[in-house]
N, C-alpha and C positions, 0 to 999 in steps of 0.2 A: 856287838854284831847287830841287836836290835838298833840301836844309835844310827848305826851306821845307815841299815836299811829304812828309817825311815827319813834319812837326811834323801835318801836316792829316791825313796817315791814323792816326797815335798818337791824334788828339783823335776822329776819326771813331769808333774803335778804341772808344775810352774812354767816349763816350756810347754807341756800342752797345748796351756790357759794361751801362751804369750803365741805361740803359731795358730789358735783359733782366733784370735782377735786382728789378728794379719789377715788372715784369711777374709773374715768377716768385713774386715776395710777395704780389701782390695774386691771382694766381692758386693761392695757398697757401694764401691767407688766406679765401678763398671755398671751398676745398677742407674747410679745417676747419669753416666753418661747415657744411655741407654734411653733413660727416661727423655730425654732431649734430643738434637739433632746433630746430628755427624754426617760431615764432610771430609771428602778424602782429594786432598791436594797433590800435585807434586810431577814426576818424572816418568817412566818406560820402568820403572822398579817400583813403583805403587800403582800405576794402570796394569802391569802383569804381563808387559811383554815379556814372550818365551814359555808364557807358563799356557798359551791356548785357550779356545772358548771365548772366542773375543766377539763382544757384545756387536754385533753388527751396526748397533745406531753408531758407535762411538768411531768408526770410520778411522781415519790412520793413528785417532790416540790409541786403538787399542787396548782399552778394560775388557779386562779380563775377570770370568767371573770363577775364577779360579786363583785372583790376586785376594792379598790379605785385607784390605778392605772391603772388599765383597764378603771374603768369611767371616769377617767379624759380625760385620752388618746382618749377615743369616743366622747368626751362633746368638748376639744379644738383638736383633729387631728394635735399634732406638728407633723413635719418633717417627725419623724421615731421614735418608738417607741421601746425599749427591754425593755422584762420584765424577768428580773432574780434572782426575788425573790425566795427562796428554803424552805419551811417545816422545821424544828428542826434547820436551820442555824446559827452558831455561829459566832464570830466577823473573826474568822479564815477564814472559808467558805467563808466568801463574799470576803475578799482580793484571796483567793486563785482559788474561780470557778466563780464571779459574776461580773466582772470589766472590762472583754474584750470588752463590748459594749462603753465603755467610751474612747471619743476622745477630741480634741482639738476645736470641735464641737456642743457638749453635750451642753445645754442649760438649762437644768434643771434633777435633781435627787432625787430622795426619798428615804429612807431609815430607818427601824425598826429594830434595833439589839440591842442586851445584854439582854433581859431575859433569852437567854438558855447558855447563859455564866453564867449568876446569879442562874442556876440553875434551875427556874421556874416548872420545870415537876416533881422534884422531891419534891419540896419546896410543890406543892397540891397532890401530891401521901401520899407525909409523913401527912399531916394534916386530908387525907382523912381517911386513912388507921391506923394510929396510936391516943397515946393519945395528951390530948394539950399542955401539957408539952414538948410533942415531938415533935407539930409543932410549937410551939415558937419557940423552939432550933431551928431549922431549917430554919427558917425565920433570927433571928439573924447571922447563919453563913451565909445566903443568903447575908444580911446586910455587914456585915463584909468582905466578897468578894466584893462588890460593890466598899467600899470604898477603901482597898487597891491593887486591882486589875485588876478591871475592866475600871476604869479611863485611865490605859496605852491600854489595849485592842481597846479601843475607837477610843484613839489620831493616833493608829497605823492604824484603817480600814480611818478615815475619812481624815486624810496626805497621802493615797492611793488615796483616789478620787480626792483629790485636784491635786495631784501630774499627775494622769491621763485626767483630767477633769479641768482646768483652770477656764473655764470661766464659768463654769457650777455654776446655783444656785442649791444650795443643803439644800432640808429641811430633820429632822432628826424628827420624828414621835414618839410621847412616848407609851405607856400602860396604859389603863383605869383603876379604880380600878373595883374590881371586884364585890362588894357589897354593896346593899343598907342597911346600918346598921337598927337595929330594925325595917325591912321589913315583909312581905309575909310570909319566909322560916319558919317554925316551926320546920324542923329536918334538921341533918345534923349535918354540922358544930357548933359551938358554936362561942355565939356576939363576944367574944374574941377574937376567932380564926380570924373570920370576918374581925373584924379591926385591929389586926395584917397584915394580909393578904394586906388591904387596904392600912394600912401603909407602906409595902414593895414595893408598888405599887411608892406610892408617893417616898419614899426612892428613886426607882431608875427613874422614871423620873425627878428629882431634879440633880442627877449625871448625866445623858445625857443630860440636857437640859445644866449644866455648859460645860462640853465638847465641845459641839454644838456652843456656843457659844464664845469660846476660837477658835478656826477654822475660825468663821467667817460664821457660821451656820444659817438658820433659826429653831427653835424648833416649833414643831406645837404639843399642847396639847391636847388630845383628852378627857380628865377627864372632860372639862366642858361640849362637847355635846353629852358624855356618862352620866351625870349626870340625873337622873330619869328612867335611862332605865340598871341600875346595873342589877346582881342577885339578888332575891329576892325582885325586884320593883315590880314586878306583870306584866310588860312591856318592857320585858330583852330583850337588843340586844347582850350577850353573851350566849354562851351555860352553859347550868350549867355539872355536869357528866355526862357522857351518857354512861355507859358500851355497849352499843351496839357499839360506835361507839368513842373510846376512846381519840384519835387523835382529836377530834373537841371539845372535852370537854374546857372552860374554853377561847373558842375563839370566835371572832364576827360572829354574823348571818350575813345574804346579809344583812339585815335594818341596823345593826352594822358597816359595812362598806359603806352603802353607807351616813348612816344619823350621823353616827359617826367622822367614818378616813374620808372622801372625802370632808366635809365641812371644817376640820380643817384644811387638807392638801389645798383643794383651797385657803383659807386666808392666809396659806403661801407663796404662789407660787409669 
Protein backbone atom coordinates (compact mmCIF):
# COMPACT_ATOMS: atom_id res chain seq x y z
CA UNK A 1 0.00 0.00 0.00
CA UNK A 2 2.85 2.37 0.93
CA UNK A 3 4.58 1.12 -2.64
CA UNK A 4 1.84 1.79 -4.15
CA UNK A 5 1.13 5.37 -2.86
CA UNK A 6 4.21 6.70 -3.29
CA UNK A 7 4.75 5.25 -6.96
CA UNK A 8 1.16 7.55 -7.39
CA UNK A 9 2.60 10.81 -5.77
CA UNK A 10 6.23 10.31 -7.85
CA UNK A 11 3.91 10.07 -11.05
CA UNK A 12 1.50 12.91 -9.59
CA UNK A 13 5.01 14.76 -8.89
CA UNK A 14 6.14 14.19 -12.45
CA UNK A 15 3.22 15.22 -14.52
CA UNK A 16 3.07 18.24 -12.38
CA UNK A 17 6.77 19.14 -13.19
CA UNK A 18 6.15 18.06 -17.04
CA UNK A 19 2.52 20.55 -17.41
CA UNK A 20 4.61 23.29 -15.51
CA UNK A 21 7.32 23.39 -17.99
CA UNK A 22 4.68 23.38 -20.87
CA UNK A 23 3.21 25.92 -19.36
CA UNK A 24 6.34 27.98 -18.73
CA UNK A 25 7.30 27.44 -22.73
CA UNK A 26 4.40 28.30 -24.02
CA UNK A 27 4.28 31.23 -21.74
CA UNK A 28 7.92 32.01 -22.81
CA UNK A 29 7.18 31.53 -26.07
CA UNK A 30 4.31 34.24 -26.04
CA UNK A 31 6.51 36.37 -24.12
CA UNK A 32 8.99 36.51 -26.99
CA UNK A 33 6.58 37.15 -29.30
CA UNK A 34 5.38 39.88 -27.41
CA UNK A 35 8.65 41.26 -26.96
CA UNK A 36 8.74 41.95 -30.82
CA UNK A 37 6.47 42.99 -33.51
CA UNK A 38 3.28 41.29 -34.71
CA UNK A 39 1.53 41.72 -37.75
CA UNK A 40 -1.81 40.29 -38.53
CA UNK A 41 -2.39 39.29 -42.18
CA UNK A 42 -4.91 37.83 -44.07
CA UNK A 43 -8.86 37.80 -45.05
CA UNK A 44 -12.66 39.10 -43.58
CA UNK A 45 -11.92 36.01 -40.71
CA UNK A 46 -8.73 37.95 -39.27
CA UNK A 47 -10.05 41.67 -40.00
CA UNK A 48 -13.46 40.41 -37.87
CA UNK A 49 -15.91 40.99 -40.22
CA UNK A 50 -19.28 40.13 -38.39
CA UNK A 51 -17.82 40.33 -35.26
CA UNK A 52 -18.47 44.75 -35.05
CA UNK A 53 -16.54 47.67 -33.87
CA UNK A 54 -14.83 48.23 -36.91
CA UNK A 55 -12.02 50.60 -36.75
CA UNK A 56 -13.42 53.36 -38.95
CA UNK A 57 -9.65 54.23 -40.51
CA UNK A 58 -9.66 50.71 -41.94
CA UNK A 59 -12.66 51.52 -44.38
CA UNK A 60 -14.15 48.41 -46.27
CA UNK A 61 -11.33 46.03 -44.74
CA UNK A 62 -13.01 46.23 -41.75
CA UNK A 63 -10.70 45.33 -38.50
CA UNK A 64 -12.49 44.84 -36.15
CA UNK A 65 -11.35 45.57 -32.75
CA UNK A 66 -13.19 42.74 -31.44
CA UNK A 67 -11.23 40.24 -34.05
CA UNK A 68 -8.58 37.92 -32.47
CA UNK A 69 -5.71 39.81 -33.46
CA UNK A 70 -6.63 42.97 -31.85
CA UNK A 71 -7.17 40.69 -28.60
CA UNK A 72 -4.22 39.41 -28.63
CA UNK A 73 -2.48 42.43 -29.29
CA UNK A 74 -4.45 43.96 -25.91
CA UNK A 75 -4.02 40.70 -23.73
CA UNK A 76 0.11 40.55 -24.59
CA UNK A 77 1.03 44.47 -25.97
CA UNK A 78 4.10 43.21 -28.18
CA UNK A 79 6.40 45.94 -29.48
CA UNK A 80 4.13 47.43 -32.20
CA UNK A 81 1.47 46.01 -33.57
CA UNK A 82 -0.15 46.21 -37.60
CA UNK A 83 -2.98 44.99 -38.52
CA UNK A 84 -3.61 44.69 -42.20
CA UNK A 85 -5.96 42.29 -42.63
CA UNK A 86 -8.59 43.46 -45.56
CA UNK A 87 -12.45 42.02 -46.12
CA UNK A 88 -12.88 39.73 -49.53
CA UNK A 89 -8.77 39.47 -49.62
CA UNK A 90 -7.15 37.17 -51.86
CA UNK A 91 -3.72 35.34 -51.75
CA UNK A 92 -2.83 38.15 -54.20
CA UNK A 93 -3.89 41.09 -51.96
CA UNK A 94 -2.00 40.16 -49.11
CA UNK A 95 1.54 39.80 -51.23
CA UNK A 96 0.55 42.92 -52.99
CA UNK A 97 -1.05 45.60 -50.23
CA UNK A 98 -0.57 43.70 -46.80
CA UNK A 99 3.42 43.11 -46.27
CA UNK A 100 5.00 46.47 -45.84
CA UNK A 101 4.65 46.18 -42.04
CA UNK A 102 7.03 43.10 -42.19
CA UNK A 103 10.62 43.68 -41.20
CA UNK A 104 13.61 41.78 -40.06
CA UNK A 105 12.13 42.47 -36.76
CA UNK A 106 8.57 41.00 -36.90
CA UNK A 107 8.30 38.55 -34.14
CA UNK A 108 5.23 36.90 -34.80
CA UNK A 109 2.34 36.79 -37.71
CA UNK A 110 -1.00 35.56 -38.36
CA UNK A 111 -2.55 35.02 -41.32
CA UNK A 112 -6.18 33.60 -42.88
CA UNK A 113 -6.13 33.27 -46.69
CA UNK A 114 -7.55 31.08 -49.58
CA UNK A 115 -11.20 30.94 -49.23
CA UNK A 116 -11.85 33.64 -51.50
CA UNK A 117 -9.27 32.29 -53.86
CA UNK A 118 -11.40 28.97 -53.32
CA UNK A 119 -14.20 30.85 -54.29
CA UNK A 120 -16.29 30.68 -50.87
CA UNK A 121 -18.82 33.60 -51.71
CA UNK A 122 -19.79 32.15 -54.53
CA UNK A 123 -19.53 28.52 -53.49
CA UNK A 124 -22.88 29.82 -50.48
CA UNK A 125 -24.47 32.16 -53.08
CA UNK A 126 -24.86 29.13 -55.55
CA UNK A 127 -26.04 26.75 -52.69
CA UNK A 128 -28.32 29.41 -51.48
CA UNK A 129 -29.76 30.67 -54.30
CA UNK A 130 -29.81 27.59 -56.61
CA UNK A 131 -30.74 23.85 -56.56
CA UNK A 132 -28.47 21.02 -54.81
CA UNK A 133 -27.28 19.55 -57.68
CA UNK A 134 -25.92 23.00 -58.37
CA UNK A 135 -24.37 23.53 -55.14
CA UNK A 136 -22.61 20.17 -55.21
CA UNK A 137 -21.25 21.16 -58.64
CA UNK A 138 -19.90 23.95 -57.21
CA UNK A 139 -18.47 22.96 -54.12
CA UNK A 140 -16.57 20.30 -56.30
CA UNK A 141 -15.00 22.89 -58.57
CA UNK A 142 -14.29 24.77 -55.31
CA UNK A 143 -12.48 21.33 -54.49
CA UNK A 144 -10.80 20.86 -57.70
CA UNK A 145 -9.33 24.57 -57.51
CA UNK A 146 -7.86 23.84 -54.10
CA UNK A 147 -6.14 21.08 -55.37
CA UNK A 148 -4.56 22.25 -58.48
CA UNK A 149 -4.22 25.57 -57.68
CA UNK A 150 -4.34 27.03 -54.89
CA UNK A 151 -1.33 25.02 -53.28
CA UNK A 152 0.98 27.35 -55.73
CA UNK A 153 -1.09 30.52 -54.55
CA UNK A 154 -0.19 29.69 -50.95
CA UNK A 155 3.64 28.70 -51.36
CA UNK A 156 3.77 32.17 -53.32
CA UNK A 157 2.06 34.49 -50.34
CA UNK A 158 3.86 32.56 -47.31
CA UNK A 159 7.83 32.53 -49.26
CA UNK A 160 6.79 36.41 -49.25
CA UNK A 161 6.57 36.61 -45.54
CA UNK A 162 9.47 34.51 -44.91
CA UNK A 163 11.41 36.26 -47.44
CA UNK A 164 10.30 39.67 -45.59
CA UNK A 165 10.01 38.52 -42.17
CA UNK A 166 12.88 35.96 -41.19
CA UNK A 167 12.65 35.44 -38.03
CA UNK A 168 9.21 36.04 -37.53
CA UNK A 169 6.88 33.02 -36.18
CA UNK A 170 4.12 32.72 -38.49
CA UNK A 171 0.83 30.89 -37.62
CA UNK A 172 -1.58 30.21 -40.74
CA UNK A 173 -5.31 30.07 -39.31
CA UNK A 174 -7.78 27.76 -41.05
CA UNK A 175 -11.81 27.98 -41.45
CA UNK A 176 -14.52 26.42 -39.22
CA UNK A 177 -17.09 24.34 -40.68
CA UNK A 178 -20.04 25.81 -40.99
CA UNK A 179 -22.63 23.34 -39.66
CA UNK A 180 -23.87 21.45 -36.93
CA UNK A 181 -25.04 18.40 -39.03
CA UNK A 182 -28.68 17.12 -37.96
CA UNK A 183 -29.06 20.32 -35.72
CA UNK A 184 -31.70 23.17 -34.83
CA UNK A 185 -32.13 24.35 -38.65
CA UNK A 186 -35.38 23.01 -40.15
CA UNK A 187 -35.26 25.24 -43.44
CA UNK A 188 -32.96 26.26 -45.71
CA UNK A 189 -30.27 24.41 -46.85
CA UNK A 190 -30.57 20.65 -47.21
CA UNK A 191 -28.37 17.77 -44.58
CA UNK A 192 -26.69 17.28 -47.89
CA UNK A 193 -25.89 20.44 -48.76
CA UNK A 194 -24.77 20.94 -45.14
CA UNK A 195 -22.08 18.41 -45.09
CA UNK A 196 -20.98 18.96 -48.56
CA UNK A 197 -20.41 22.34 -47.39
CA UNK A 198 -18.69 21.06 -44.26
CA UNK A 199 -16.66 18.99 -46.21
CA UNK A 200 -15.15 21.80 -48.28
CA UNK A 201 -14.37 23.26 -45.21
CA UNK A 202 -12.22 20.32 -44.16
CA UNK A 203 -11.02 20.00 -47.78
CA UNK A 204 -9.27 23.18 -47.62
CA UNK A 205 -8.04 23.34 -44.28
CA UNK A 206 -6.29 19.96 -44.88
CA UNK A 207 -4.52 21.89 -48.04
CA UNK A 208 -3.39 24.98 -45.87
CA UNK A 209 -2.56 23.22 -42.97
CA UNK A 210 0.02 20.90 -45.65
CA UNK A 211 1.32 24.18 -47.20
CA UNK A 212 1.92 25.71 -43.64
CA UNK A 213 3.55 23.23 -42.81
CA UNK A 214 6.14 22.68 -45.83
CA UNK A 215 7.27 26.65 -44.85
CA UNK A 216 7.82 25.72 -41.64
CA UNK A 217 4.49 27.08 -40.35
CA UNK A 218 2.57 26.84 -37.36
CA UNK A 219 -1.37 25.81 -38.53
CA UNK A 220 -3.83 26.69 -35.78
CA UNK A 221 -7.27 24.75 -36.27
CA UNK A 222 -10.08 26.43 -35.23
CA UNK A 223 -12.71 23.42 -36.17
CA UNK A 224 -12.24 22.05 -32.70
CA UNK A 225 -13.35 25.27 -30.53
CA UNK A 226 -15.85 25.97 -33.27
CA UNK A 227 -17.19 22.65 -32.50
CA UNK A 228 -20.73 22.98 -30.67
CA UNK A 229 -21.28 26.40 -31.68
CA UNK A 230 -21.74 25.69 -35.69
CA UNK A 231 -24.87 26.87 -37.54
CA UNK A 232 -27.74 25.31 -36.61
CA UNK A 233 -26.29 24.37 -32.96
CA UNK A 234 -28.71 26.43 -31.33
CA UNK A 235 -25.41 28.38 -29.83
CA UNK A 236 -23.68 29.81 -33.29
CA UNK A 237 -20.80 31.78 -33.19
CA UNK A 238 -21.12 32.37 -37.09
CA UNK A 239 -23.63 34.29 -38.82
CA UNK A 240 -26.03 32.43 -40.55
CA UNK A 241 -27.66 34.73 -43.86
CA UNK A 242 -28.54 37.91 -43.19
CA UNK A 243 -29.99 39.67 -46.16
CA UNK A 244 -29.95 42.65 -44.22
CA UNK A 245 -26.50 42.73 -43.87
CA UNK A 246 -24.88 40.32 -46.56
CA UNK A 247 -21.23 40.83 -46.14
CA UNK A 248 -21.36 39.33 -42.43
CA UNK A 249 -23.30 36.41 -43.52
CA UNK A 250 -21.42 33.13 -42.94
CA UNK A 251 -18.67 34.92 -40.70
CA UNK A 252 -17.68 34.68 -36.88
CA UNK A 253 -19.64 36.74 -34.26
CA UNK A 254 -17.25 38.76 -31.57
CA UNK A 255 -17.86 35.12 -29.27
CA UNK A 256 -16.64 33.51 -32.62
CA UNK A 257 -13.60 35.32 -32.62
CA UNK A 258 -12.78 35.81 -29.46
CA UNK A 259 -13.97 32.03 -28.03
CA UNK A 260 -13.19 30.57 -31.43
CA UNK A 261 -9.94 32.17 -33.57
CA UNK A 262 -8.14 33.87 -30.23
CA UNK A 263 -7.69 30.53 -28.22
CA UNK A 264 -6.57 28.57 -31.29
CA UNK A 265 -4.45 31.28 -32.44
CA UNK A 266 -2.91 31.64 -28.51
CA UNK A 267 -1.96 27.87 -28.59
CA UNK A 268 -0.10 28.72 -31.63
CA UNK A 269 1.84 31.55 -30.71
Amino acid sequence: MRRSRKITAYVTSLLLAVGLALTGAATAQAQTAAATGYVALGDSYSSGVGAGSYISSSGDCKRSTKAYPYLWSAAHSPSSFDFTACSGARTGDVTANQLGPLSSSTGLVSISIGGNDAGFSDVMTTCVLQSESSCLSRIATAKAYVDSTLPGKLDSVYSAISAKAPAAHVVVLGYPRFYKLNGSCVTGLSENERSAINGAADYLDSATAQRAAAHGFSFADVRGTFTGHEICSGAAWLHSLNWLNIGESYHPTAAGQSGGYLPAFTGAV
